[in-house]
N, CA, C and O atoms as a Maestro MAE file, in Angstrom:
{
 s_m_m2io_version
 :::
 2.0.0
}

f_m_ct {
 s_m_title
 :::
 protein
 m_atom[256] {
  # First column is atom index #
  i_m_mmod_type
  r_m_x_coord
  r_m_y_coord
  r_m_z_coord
  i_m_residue_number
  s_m_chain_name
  s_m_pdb_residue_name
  s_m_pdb_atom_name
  i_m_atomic_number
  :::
  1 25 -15.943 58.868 -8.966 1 A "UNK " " N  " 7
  2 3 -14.626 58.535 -8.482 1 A "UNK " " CA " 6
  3 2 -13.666 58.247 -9.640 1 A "UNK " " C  " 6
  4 15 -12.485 58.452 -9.360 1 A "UNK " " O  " 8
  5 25 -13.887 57.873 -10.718 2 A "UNK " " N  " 7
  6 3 -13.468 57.450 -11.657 2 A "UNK " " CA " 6
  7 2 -12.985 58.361 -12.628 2 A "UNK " " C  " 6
  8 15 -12.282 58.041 -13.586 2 A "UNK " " O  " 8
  9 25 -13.444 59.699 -12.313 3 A "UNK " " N  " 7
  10 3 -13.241 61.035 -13.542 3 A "UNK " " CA " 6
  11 2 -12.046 61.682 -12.328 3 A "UNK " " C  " 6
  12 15 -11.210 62.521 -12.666 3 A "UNK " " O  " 8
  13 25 -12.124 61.224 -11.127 4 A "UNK " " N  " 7
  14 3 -10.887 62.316 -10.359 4 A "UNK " " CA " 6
  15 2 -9.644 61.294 -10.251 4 A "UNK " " C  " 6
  16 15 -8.796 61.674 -9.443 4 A "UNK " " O  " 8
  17 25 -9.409 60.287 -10.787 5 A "UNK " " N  " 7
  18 3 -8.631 59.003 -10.934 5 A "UNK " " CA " 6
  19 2 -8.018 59.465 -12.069 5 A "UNK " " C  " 6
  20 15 -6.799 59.632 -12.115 5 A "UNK " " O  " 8
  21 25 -9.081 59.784 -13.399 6 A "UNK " " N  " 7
  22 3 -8.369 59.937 -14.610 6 A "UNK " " CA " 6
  23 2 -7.718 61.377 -14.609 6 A "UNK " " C  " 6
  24 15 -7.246 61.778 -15.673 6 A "UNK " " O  " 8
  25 25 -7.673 62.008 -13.733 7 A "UNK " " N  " 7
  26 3 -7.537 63.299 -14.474 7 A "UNK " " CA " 6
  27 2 -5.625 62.935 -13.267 7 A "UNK " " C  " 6
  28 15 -4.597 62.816 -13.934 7 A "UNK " " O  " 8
  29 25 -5.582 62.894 -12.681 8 A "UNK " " N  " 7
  30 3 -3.906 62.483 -11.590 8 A "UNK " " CA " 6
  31 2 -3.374 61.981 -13.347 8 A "UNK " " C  " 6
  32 15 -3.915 61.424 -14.303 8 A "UNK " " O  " 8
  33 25 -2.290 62.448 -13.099 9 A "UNK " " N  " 7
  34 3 -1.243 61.601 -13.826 9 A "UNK " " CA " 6
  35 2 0.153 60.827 -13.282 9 A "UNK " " C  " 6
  36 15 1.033 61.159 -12.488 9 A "UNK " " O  " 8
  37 25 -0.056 59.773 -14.007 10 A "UNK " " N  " 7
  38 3 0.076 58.326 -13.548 10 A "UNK " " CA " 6
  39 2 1.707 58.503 -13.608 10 A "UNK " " C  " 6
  40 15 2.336 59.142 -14.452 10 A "UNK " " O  " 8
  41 25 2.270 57.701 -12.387 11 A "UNK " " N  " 7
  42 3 3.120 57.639 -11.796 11 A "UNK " " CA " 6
  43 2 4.272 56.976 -12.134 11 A "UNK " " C  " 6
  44 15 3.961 55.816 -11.867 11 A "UNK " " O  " 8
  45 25 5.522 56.944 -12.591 12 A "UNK " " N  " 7
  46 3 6.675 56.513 -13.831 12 A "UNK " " CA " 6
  47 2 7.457 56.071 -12.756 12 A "UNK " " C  " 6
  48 15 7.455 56.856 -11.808 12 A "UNK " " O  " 8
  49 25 8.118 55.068 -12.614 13 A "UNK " " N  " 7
  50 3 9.392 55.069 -11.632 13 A "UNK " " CA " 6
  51 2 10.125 55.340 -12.556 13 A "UNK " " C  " 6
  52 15 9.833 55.078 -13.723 13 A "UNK " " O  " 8
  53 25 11.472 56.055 -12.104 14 A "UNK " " N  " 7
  54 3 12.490 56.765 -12.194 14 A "UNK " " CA " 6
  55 2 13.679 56.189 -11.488 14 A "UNK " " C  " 6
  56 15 13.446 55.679 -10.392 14 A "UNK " " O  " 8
  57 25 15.030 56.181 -11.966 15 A "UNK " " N  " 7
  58 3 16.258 55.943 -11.699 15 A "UNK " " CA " 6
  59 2 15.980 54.764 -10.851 15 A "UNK " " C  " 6
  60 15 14.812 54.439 -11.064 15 A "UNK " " O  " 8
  61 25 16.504 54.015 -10.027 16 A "UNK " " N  " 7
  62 3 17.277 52.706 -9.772 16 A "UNK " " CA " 6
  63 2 15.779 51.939 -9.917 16 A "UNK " " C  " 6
  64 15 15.638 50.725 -10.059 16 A "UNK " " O  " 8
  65 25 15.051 52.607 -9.870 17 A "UNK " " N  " 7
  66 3 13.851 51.323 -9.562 17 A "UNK " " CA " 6
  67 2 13.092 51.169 -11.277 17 A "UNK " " C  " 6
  68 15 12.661 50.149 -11.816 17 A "UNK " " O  " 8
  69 25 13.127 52.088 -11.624 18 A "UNK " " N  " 7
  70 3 12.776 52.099 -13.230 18 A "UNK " " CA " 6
  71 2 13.817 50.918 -13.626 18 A "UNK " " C  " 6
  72 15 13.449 49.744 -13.585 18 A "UNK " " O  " 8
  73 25 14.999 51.242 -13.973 19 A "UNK " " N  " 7
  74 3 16.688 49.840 -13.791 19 A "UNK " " CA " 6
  75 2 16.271 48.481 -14.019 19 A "UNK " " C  " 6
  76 15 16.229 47.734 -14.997 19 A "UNK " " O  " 8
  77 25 15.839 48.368 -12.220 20 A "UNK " " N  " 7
  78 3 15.502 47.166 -11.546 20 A "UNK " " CA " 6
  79 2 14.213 46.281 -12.553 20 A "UNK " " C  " 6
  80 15 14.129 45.089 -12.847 20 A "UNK " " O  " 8
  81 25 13.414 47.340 -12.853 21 A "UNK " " N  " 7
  82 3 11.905 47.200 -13.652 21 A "UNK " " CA " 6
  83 2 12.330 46.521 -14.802 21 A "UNK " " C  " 6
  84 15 11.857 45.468 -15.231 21 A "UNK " " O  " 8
  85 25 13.391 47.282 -15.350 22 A "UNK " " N  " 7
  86 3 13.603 46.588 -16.634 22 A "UNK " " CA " 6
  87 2 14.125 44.870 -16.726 22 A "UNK " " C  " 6
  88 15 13.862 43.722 -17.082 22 A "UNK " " O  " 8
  89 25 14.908 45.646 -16.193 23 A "UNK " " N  " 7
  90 3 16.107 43.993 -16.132 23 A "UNK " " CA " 6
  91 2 15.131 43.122 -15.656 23 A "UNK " " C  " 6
  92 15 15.465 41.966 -15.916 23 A "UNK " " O  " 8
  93 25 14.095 43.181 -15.086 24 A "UNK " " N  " 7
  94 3 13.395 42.419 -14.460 24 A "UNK " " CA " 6
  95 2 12.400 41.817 -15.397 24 A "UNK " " C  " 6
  96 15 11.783 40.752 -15.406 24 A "UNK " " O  " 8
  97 25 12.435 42.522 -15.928 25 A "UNK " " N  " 7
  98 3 11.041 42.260 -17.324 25 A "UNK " " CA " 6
  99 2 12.294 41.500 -18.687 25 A "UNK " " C  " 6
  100 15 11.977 40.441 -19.227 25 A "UNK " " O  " 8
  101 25 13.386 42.078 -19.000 26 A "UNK " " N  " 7
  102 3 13.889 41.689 -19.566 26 A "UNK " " CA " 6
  103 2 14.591 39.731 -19.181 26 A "UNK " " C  " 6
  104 15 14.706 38.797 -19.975 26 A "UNK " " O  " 8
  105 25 14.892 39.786 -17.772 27 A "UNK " " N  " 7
  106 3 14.847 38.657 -17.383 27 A "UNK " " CA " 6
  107 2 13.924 37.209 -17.601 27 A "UNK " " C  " 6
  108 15 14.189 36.040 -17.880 27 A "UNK " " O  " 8
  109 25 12.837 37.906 -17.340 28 A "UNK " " N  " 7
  110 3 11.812 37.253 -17.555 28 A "UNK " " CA " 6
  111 2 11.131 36.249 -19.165 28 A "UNK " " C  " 6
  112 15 10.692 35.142 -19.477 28 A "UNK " " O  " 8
  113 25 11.521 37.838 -19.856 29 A "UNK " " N  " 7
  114 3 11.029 37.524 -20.917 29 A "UNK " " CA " 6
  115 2 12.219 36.481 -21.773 29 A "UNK " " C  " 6
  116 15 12.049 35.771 -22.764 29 A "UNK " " O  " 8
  117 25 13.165 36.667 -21.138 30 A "UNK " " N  " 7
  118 3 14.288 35.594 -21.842 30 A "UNK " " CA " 6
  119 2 14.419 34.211 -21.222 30 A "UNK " " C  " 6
  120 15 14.874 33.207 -21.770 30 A "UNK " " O  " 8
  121 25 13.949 34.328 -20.005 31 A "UNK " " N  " 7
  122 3 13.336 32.720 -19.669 31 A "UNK " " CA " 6
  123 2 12.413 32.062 -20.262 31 A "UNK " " C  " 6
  124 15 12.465 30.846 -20.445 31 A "UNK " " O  " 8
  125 25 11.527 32.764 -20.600 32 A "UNK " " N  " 7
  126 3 10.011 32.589 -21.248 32 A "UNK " " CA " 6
  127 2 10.918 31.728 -22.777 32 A "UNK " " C  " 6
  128 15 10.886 30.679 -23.421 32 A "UNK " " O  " 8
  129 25 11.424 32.633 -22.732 33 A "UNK " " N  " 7
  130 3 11.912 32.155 -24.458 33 A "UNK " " CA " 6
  131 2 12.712 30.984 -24.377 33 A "UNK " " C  " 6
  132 15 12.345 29.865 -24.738 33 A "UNK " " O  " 8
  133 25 13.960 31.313 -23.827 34 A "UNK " " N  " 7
  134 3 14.922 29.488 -23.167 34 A "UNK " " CA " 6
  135 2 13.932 28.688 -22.967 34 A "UNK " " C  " 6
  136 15 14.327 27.531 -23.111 34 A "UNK " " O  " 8
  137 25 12.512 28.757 -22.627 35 A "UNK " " N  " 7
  138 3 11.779 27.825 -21.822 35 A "UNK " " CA " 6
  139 2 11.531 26.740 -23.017 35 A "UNK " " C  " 6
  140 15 11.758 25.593 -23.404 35 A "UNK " " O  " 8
  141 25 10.875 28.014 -23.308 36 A "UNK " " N  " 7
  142 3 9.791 27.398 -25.128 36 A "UNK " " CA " 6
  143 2 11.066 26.535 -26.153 36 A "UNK " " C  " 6
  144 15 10.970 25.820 -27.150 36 A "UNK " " O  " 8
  145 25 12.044 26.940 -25.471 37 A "UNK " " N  " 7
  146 3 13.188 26.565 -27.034 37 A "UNK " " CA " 6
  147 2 13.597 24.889 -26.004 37 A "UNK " " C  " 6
  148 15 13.672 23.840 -26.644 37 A "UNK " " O  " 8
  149 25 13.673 24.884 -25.475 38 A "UNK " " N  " 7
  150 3 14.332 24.204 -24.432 38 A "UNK " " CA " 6
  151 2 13.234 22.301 -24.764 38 A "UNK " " C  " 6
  152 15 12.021 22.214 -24.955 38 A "UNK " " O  " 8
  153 25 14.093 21.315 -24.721 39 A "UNK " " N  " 7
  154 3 13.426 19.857 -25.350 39 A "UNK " " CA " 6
  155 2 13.631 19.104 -24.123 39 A "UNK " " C  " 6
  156 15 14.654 18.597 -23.663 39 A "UNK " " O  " 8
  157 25 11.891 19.161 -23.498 40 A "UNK " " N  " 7
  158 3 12.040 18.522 -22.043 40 A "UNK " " CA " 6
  159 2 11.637 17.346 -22.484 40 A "UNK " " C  " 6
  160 15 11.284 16.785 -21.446 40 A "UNK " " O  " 8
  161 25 11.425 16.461 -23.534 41 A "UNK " " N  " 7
  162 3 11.458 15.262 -23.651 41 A "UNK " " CA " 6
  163 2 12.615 14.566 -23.388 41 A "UNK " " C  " 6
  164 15 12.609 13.392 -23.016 41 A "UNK " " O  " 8
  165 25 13.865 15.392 -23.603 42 A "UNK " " N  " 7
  166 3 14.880 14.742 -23.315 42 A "UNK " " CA " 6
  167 2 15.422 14.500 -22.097 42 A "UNK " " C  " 6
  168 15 15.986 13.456 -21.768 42 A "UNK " " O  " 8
  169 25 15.223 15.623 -21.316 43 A "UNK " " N  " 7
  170 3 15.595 15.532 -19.918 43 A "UNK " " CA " 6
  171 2 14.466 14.928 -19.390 43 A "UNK " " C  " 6
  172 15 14.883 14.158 -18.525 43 A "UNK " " O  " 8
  173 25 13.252 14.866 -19.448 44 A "UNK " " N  " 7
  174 3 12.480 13.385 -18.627 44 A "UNK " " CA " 6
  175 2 12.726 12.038 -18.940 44 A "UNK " " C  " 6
  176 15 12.350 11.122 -18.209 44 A "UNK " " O  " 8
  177 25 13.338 11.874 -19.987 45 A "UNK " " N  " 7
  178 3 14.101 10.385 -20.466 45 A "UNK " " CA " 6
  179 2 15.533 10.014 -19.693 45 A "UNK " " C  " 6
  180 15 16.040 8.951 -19.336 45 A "UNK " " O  " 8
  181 25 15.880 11.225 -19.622 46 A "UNK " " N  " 7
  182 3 17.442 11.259 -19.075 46 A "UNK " " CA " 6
  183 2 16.761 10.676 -17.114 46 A "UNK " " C  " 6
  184 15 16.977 9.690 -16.409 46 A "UNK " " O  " 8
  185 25 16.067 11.727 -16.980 47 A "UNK " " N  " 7
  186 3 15.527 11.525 -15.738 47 A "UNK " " CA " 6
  187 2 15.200 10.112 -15.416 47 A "UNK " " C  " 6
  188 15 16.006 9.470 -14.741 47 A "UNK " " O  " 8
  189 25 13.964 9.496 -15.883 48 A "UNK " " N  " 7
  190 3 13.482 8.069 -16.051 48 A "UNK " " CA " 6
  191 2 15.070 7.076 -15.914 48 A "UNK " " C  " 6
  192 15 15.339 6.115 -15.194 48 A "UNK " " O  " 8
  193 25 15.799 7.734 -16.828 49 A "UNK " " N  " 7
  194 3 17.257 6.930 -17.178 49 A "UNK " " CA " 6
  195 2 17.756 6.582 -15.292 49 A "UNK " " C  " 6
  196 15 17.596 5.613 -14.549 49 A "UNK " " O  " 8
  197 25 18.285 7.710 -15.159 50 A "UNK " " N  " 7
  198 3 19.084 7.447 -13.580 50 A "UNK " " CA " 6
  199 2 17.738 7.137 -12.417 50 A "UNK " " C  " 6
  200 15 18.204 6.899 -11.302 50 A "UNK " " O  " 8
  201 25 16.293 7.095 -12.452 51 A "UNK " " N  " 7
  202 3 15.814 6.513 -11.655 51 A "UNK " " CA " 6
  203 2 15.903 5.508 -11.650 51 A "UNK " " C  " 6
  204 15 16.095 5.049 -10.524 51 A "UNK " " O  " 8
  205 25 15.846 4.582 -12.684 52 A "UNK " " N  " 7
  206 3 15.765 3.505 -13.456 52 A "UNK " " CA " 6
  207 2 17.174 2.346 -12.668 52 A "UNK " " C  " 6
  208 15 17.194 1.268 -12.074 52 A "UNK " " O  " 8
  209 25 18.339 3.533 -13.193 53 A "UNK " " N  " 7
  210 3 19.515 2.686 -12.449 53 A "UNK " " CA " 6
  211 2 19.959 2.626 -11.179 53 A "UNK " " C  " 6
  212 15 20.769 1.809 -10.741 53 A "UNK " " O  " 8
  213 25 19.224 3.822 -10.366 54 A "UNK " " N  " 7
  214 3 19.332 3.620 -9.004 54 A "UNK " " CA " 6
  215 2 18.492 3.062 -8.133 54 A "UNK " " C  " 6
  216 15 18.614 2.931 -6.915 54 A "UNK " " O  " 8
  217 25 17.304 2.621 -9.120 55 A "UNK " " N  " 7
  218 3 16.648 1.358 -8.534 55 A "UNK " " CA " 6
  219 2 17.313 0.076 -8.395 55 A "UNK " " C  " 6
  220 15 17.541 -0.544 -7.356 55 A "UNK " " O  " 8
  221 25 17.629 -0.273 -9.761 56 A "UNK " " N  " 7
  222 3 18.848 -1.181 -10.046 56 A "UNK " " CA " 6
  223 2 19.959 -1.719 -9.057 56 A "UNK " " C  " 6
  224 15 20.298 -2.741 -8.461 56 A "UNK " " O  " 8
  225 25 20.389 -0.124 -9.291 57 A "UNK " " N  " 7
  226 3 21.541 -0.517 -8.411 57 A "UNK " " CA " 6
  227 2 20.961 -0.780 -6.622 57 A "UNK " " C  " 6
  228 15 21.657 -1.406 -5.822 57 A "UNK " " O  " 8
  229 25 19.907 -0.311 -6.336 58 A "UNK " " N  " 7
  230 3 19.844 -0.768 -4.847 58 A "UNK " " CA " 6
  231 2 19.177 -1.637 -4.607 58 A "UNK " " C  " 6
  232 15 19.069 -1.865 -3.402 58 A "UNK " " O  " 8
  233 25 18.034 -2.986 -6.011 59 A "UNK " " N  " 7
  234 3 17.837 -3.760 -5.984 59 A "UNK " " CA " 6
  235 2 19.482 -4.832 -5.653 59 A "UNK " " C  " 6
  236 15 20.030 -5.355 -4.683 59 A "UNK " " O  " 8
  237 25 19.700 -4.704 -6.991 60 A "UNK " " N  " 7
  238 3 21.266 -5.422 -6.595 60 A "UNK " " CA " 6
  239 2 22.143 -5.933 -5.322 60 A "UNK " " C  " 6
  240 15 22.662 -7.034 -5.133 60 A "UNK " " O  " 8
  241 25 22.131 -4.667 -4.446 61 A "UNK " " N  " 7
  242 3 22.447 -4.646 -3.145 61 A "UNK " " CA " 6
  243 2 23.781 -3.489 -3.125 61 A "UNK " " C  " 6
  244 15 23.881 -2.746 -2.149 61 A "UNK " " O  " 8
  245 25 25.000 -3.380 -4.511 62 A "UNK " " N  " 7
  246 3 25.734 -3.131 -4.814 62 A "UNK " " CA " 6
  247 2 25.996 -1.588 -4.137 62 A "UNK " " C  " 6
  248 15 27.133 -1.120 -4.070 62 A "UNK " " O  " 8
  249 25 24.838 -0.888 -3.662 63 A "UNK " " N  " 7
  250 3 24.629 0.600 -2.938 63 A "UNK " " CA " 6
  251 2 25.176 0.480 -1.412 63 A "UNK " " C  " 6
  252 15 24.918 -0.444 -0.642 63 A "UNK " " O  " 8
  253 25 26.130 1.813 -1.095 64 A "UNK " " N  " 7
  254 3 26.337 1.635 0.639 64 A "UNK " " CA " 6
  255 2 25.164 2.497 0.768 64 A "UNK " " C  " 6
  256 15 24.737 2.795 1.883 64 A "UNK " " O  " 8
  :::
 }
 m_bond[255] {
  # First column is bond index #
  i_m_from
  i_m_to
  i_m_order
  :::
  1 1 2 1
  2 2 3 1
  3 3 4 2
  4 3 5 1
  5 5 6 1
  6 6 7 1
  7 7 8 2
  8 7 9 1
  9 9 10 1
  10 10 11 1
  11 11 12 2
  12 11 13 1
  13 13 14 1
  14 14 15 1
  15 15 16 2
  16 15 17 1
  17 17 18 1
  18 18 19 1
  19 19 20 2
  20 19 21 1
  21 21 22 1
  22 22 23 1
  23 23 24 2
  24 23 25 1
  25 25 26 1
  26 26 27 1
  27 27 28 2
  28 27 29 1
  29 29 30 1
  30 30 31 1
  31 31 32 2
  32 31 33 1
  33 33 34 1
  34 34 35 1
  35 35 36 2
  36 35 37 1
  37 37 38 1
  38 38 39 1
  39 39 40 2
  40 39 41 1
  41 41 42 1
  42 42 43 1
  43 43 44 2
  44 43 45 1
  45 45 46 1
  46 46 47 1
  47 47 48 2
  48 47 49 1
  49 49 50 1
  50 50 51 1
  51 51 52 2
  52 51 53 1
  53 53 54 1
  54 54 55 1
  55 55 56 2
  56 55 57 1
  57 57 58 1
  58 58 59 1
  59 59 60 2
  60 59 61 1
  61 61 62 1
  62 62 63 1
  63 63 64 2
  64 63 65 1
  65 65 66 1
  66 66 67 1
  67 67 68 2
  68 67 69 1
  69 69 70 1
  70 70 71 1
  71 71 72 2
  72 71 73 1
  73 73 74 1
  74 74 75 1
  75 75 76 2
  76 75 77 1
  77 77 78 1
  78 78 79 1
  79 79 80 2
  80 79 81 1
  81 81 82 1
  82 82 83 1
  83 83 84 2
  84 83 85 1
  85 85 86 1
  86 86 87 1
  87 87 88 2
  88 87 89 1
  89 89 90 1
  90 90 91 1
  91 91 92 2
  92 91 93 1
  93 93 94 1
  94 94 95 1
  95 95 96 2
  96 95 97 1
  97 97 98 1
  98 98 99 1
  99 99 100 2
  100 99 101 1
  101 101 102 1
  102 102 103 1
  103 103 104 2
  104 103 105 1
  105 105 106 1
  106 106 107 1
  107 107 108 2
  108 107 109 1
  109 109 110 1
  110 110 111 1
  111 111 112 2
  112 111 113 1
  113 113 114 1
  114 114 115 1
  115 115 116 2
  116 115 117 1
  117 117 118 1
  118 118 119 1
  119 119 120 2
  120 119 121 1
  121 121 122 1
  122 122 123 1
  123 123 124 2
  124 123 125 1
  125 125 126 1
  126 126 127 1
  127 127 128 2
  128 127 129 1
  129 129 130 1
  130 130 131 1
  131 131 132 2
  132 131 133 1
  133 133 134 1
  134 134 135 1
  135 135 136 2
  136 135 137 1
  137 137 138 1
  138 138 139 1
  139 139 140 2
  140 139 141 1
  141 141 142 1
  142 142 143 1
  143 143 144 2
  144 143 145 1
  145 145 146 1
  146 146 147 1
  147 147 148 2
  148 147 149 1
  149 149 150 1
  150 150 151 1
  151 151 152 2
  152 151 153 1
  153 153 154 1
  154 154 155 1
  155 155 156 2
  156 155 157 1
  157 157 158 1
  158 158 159 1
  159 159 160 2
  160 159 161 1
  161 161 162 1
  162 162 163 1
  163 163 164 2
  164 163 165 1
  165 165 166 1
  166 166 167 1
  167 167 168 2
  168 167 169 1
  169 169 170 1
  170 170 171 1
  171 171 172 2
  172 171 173 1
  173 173 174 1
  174 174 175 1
  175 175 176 2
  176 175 177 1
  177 177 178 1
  178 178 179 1
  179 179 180 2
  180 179 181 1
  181 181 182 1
  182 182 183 1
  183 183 184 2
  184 183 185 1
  185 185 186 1
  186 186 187 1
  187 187 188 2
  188 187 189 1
  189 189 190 1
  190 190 191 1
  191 191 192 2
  192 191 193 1
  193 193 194 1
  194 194 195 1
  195 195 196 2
  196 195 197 1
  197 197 198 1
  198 198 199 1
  199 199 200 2
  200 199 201 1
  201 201 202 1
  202 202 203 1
  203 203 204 2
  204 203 205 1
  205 205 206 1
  206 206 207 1
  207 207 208 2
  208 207 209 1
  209 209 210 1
  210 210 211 1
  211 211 212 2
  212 211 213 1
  213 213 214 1
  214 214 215 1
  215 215 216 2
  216 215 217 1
  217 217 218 1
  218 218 219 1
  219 219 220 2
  220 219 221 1
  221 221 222 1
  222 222 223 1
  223 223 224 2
  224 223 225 1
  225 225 226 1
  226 226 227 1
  227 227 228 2
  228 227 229 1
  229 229 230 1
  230 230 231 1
  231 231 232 2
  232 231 233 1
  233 233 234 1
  234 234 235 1
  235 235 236 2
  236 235 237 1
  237 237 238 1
  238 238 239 1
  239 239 240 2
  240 239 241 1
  241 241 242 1
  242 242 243 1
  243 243 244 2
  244 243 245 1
  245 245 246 1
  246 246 247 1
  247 247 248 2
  248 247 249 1
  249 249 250 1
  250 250 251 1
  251 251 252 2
  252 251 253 1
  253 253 254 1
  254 254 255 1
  255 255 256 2
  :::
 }
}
């Protein structure tokens, strides 16, 4: 089964969906990268920060 598999030649998308393929891969791969560059120590501090004060503030009472 494996020698009548290799011998078909393999199947390319073409025009809008080839497009779609790219941008899609290109998308991807530039998140990947923002991801890695990106300093989530800061935004879980920031985070911690406003849990922190909206505990606060609804200990207080000061919250409608």
């Amino acid at each position: 089964m494996t020698t009548l598999t290799g011998l078909c030649p393999t199947v390319q998308p073409s025009g809008f969906d080839a497009m779609l393929i790219r941008v899609g891969r290109w998308l991807v791969s530039t998140g990947e990268h923002l991801a890695s560059r990106e300093n989530t120590v800061a935004d879980h501090s920031e985070y911690e920060d406003r849990v922190r004060d909206g505990m606060a503030i609804r200990h207080s009472g000061l919250w409608i």
